[in-house]
C-alpha positions, -999 to 999 in steps of 0.1 A, spaced: 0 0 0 26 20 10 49 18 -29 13 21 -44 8 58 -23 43 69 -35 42 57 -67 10 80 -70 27 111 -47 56 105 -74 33 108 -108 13 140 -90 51 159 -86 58 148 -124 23 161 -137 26 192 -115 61 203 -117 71 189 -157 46 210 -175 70 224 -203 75 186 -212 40 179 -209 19 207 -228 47 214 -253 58 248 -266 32 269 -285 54 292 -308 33 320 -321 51 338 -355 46 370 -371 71 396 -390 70 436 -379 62 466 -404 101 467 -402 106 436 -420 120 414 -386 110 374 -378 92 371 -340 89 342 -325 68 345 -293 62 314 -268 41 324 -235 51 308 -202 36 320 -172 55 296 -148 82 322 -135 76 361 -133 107 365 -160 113 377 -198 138 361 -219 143 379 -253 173 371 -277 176 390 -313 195 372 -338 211 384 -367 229 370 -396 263 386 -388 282 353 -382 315 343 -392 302 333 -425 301 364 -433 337 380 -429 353 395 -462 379 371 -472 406 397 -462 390 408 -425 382 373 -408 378 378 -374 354 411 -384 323 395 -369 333 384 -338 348 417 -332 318 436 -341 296 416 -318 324 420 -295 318 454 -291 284 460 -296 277 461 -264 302 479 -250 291 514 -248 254 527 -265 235 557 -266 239 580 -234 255 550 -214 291 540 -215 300 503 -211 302 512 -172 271 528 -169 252 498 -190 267 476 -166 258 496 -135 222 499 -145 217 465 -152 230 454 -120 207 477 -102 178 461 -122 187 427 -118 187 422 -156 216 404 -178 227 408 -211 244 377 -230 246 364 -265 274 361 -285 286 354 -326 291 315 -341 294 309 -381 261 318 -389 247 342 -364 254 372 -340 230 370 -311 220 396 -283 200 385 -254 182 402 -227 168 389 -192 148 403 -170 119 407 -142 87 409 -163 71 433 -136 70 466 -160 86 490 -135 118 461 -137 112 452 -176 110 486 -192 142 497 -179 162 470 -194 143 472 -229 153 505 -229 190 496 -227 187 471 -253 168 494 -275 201 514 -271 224 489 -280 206 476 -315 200 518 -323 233 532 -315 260 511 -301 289 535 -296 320 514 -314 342 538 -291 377 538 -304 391 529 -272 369 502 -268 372 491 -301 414 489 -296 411 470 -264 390 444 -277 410 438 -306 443 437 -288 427 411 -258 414 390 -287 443 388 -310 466 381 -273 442 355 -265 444 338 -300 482 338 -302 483 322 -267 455 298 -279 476 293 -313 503 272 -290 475 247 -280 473 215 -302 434 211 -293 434 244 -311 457 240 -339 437 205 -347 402 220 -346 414 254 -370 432 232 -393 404 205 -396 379 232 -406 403 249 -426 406 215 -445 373 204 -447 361 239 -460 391 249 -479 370 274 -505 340 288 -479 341 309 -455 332 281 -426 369 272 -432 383 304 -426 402 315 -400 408 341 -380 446 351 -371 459 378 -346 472 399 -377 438 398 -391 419 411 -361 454 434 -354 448 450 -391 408 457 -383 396 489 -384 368 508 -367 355 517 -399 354 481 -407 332 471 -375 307 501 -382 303 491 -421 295 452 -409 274 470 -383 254 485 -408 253 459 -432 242 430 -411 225 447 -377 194 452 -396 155 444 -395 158 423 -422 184 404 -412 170 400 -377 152 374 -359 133 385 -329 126 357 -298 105 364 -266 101 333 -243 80 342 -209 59 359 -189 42 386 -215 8 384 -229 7 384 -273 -2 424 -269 26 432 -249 47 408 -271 42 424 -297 45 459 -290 82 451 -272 93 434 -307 79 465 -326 100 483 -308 132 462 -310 123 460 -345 120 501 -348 156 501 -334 175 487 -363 176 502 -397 153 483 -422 184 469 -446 182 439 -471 189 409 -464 221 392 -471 232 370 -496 246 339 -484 282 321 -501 279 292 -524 273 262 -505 303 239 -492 313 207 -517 330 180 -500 369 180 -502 384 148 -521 396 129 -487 428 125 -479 451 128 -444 469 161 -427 497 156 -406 508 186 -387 537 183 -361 535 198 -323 559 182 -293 528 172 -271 528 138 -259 490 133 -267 478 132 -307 446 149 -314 428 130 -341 394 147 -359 378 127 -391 349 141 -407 334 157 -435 308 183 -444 275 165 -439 244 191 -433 223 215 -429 196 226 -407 164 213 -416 173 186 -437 148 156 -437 179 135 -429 185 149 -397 167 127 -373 177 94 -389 217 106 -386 211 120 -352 192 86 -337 219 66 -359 253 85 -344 240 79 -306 253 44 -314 277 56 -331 296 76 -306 269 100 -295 260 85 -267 287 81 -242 299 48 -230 272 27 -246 288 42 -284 305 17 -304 334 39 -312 339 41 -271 335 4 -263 359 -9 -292 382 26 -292 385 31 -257 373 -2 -239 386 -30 -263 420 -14 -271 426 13 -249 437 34 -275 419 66 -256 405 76 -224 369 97 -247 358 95 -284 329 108 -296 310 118 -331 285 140 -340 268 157 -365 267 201 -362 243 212 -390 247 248 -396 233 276 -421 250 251 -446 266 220 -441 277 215 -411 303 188 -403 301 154 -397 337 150 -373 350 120 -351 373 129 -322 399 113 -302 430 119 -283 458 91 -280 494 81 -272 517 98 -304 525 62 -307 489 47 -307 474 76 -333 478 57 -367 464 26 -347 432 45 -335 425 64 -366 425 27 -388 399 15 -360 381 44 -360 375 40 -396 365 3 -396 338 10 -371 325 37 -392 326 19 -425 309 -8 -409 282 10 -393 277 32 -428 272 -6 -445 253 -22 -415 237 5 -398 227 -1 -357 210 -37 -341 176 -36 -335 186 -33 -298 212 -7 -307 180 14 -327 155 9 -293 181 21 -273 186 51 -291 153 60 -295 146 55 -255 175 75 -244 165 104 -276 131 108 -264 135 104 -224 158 134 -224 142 155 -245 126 172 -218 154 182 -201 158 202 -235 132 225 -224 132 228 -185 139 262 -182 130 298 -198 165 301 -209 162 267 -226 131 276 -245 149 306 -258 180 290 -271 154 260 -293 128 284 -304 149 310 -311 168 286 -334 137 274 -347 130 307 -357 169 317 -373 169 286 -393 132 287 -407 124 251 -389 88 240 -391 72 258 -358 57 223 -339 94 214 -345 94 208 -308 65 188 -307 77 164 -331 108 161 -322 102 126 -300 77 112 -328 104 118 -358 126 98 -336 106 72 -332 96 69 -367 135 63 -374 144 29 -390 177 10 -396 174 12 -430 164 51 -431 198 54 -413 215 33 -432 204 52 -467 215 87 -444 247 75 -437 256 67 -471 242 96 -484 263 123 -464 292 104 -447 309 86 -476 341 73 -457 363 76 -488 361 115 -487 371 116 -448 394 142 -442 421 126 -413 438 152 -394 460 144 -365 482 171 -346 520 154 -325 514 120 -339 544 103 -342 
């Protein structure tokens, strides 16, 4: 009697306190007179306002002669706006309990705002971020202090074989787009303030922008913040993206460091967001090596040979395709070893695909942490305003445990093939002997 009462107590917690995973997220959609994509999903649950404008100013995106231009830009944005120096943005948000975050990646720059949703809280902090997207101030000083602490950081970084490996494999699989280019500390040294303010006003525009509130706000008062937001940035065009990525031929890249551990990436470009072959290669790589100690590549890599101590593959669809990669780190000794293993189990899961235990597995651990995925405000934010940057389907969420379960060996098999052809693997390893 006394399981049967908890086991009850224990379903009444889940159905009271799990109400994200239960109910879903509705995502409500509409554009502004300005020409900016909202994305609006109402959650009453905690008195708080999560907003995040993305634009596409990514690394993508840098003249072939500036790289590093973005992430500067975004850098500094800000750092200084309207009547309020970077000080005085900081001291007012700290008085209001609000944060600012966000950040730039290869396809997007992203500014995000959190605060109170009490007006007398909320208001305040708009009106800072309404500052920053109207007239960050680029302030030469600023501008000079960010670029010399970013181009000291990457030289420092530059002595690191984790990140020589992870430049050079993106440089190789993405040797004629922009994904593969890379930033150096001449690069950003050579930048010019002119340079930030002309990205600034190419790529900070309405048009350009995607606009995501996650929170406590009713539709009206949704859509009167994102007008406003919206009014902020100049209309603009929006940009023209560069040819899509074609596979390199495959072959291997050696580079020599003195470390006594080789860093070992394969991979390939594979995808980009959206693509119908997304959930079949996601469900297939958790046996793969997406899914931790149960992944092939860990029990034969690491378990049956003890060529490494973590391996691990995934699958990072971007704007365009995004890379397929394998990782490992091994004994200089052990490196040639790993990487012809590595390749075996791959080639033989492209042929043969997972078990049918391998697939239920997969499926169970897919779908029972899904939740998790959307357990917080901040969580919403980062999925729907993805969903909403990358034009997904908006009950994405809500299909996101069916379309795994409708996965089947064979569809993953067919996926495999299609977008990881081991022949065209590119092989980089960094201090293997």
């Amino acid at each position: 009697m006394k399981n049967a009462m908890k086991r009850l107590l224990t379903a009444v917690f889940a159905l009271l306190f799990s109400p994200l995973a239960l109910a879903g997220v509705t995502i409500e959609h509409w554009t502004t007179a300005h020409g900016a994509r909202v994305y609006f999903a109402a959650s009453q649950a905690l008195p708080i306002v999560d907003i995040q404008v993305d634009f596409a100013a990514g690394s993508m995106f840098d003249p072939a002669d500036k790289a590093g231009l973005a992430a500067l830009t975004r850098a500094t944005l800000d750092l200084g706006a309207g009547p309020r120096d970077e000080n005085g943005i900081a001291e007012q948000l700290a008085d209001l309990g609000a944060r600012l975050g966000g950040g730039a990646d290869h396809d997007r720059a992203s500014l995000s705002l959190r605060s109170l949703s009490s007006p007398e809280i909320r208001e305040p902090a708009l009106s800072i971020l309404r500052d920053i997207l109207r007239s960050p101030r680029f302030a030469p000083e600023i501008v000079a202090r960010e670029q010399a602490r970013s181009a000291t950081s990457l030289k420092d970084a530059l002595t690191r074989p984790d990140t020589i490996a992870s430049r050079a494999f993106w440089a190789s699989l993405y040797p004629q787009h922009p994904y593969g280019r890379q930033p150096t500390p001449d690069s950003i040294n050579a930048l010019q303030r002119d340079d930030l303010l002309a990205f600034h006003a190419r790529h900070y525009t309405a048009a350009n922008a995607s606009i995501t509130l996650v929170g406590d706000l009713s539709r009206a008062q949704a859509e009167t913040i994102a007008q406003q937001l919206a009014e902020a940035l100049p209309a603009g065009q929006p940009v023209n993206l560069p040819d899509a990525p074609e596979a390199p031929a495959g072959r291997s890249v050696a580079i020599a460091h003195p470390a006594s551990q080789a860093h070992v990436y394969l991979g390939l470009p594979a995808i980009e967001r959206g693509h119908p072959d997304y959930f079949p290669l996601l469900v297939g790589n958790y046996t793969l090596g997406g899914g931790g100690f149960v992944s092939r590549l860990m029990k034969q890599v690491r378990d049956q040979h003890g060529y490494a101590y973590s391996v691990y593959s995934y699958f990072a669809p971007l704007r365009q395709s995004g890379p397929f990669q394998i990782g490992l780190q091994t004994k200089r000794s052990q490196a040639a070893d790993a990487v012809k293993l590595a390749r075996e189990i791959l080639t033989d899961f492209v042929a043969q695909g997972p078990s049918a235990d391998e697939l239920a597995a997969a499926k169970a651990n897919l779908t029972g942490s899904f939740p998790l995925r959307l357990d917080s405000n901040s969580k919403i934010l980062g999925n729907v305003a993805a969903i909403g940057f990358y034009g997904l389907p908006l009950d994405y969420l809500d299909r996101y445990q069916s379309k795994i379960q409708a996965v089947t060996v064979n569809q993953i098999r067919a996926a495999f093939s299609r977008h990881v052809p081991v022949d065209r693997l590119i092989t980089l390893t960094v201090a293997a002997d």
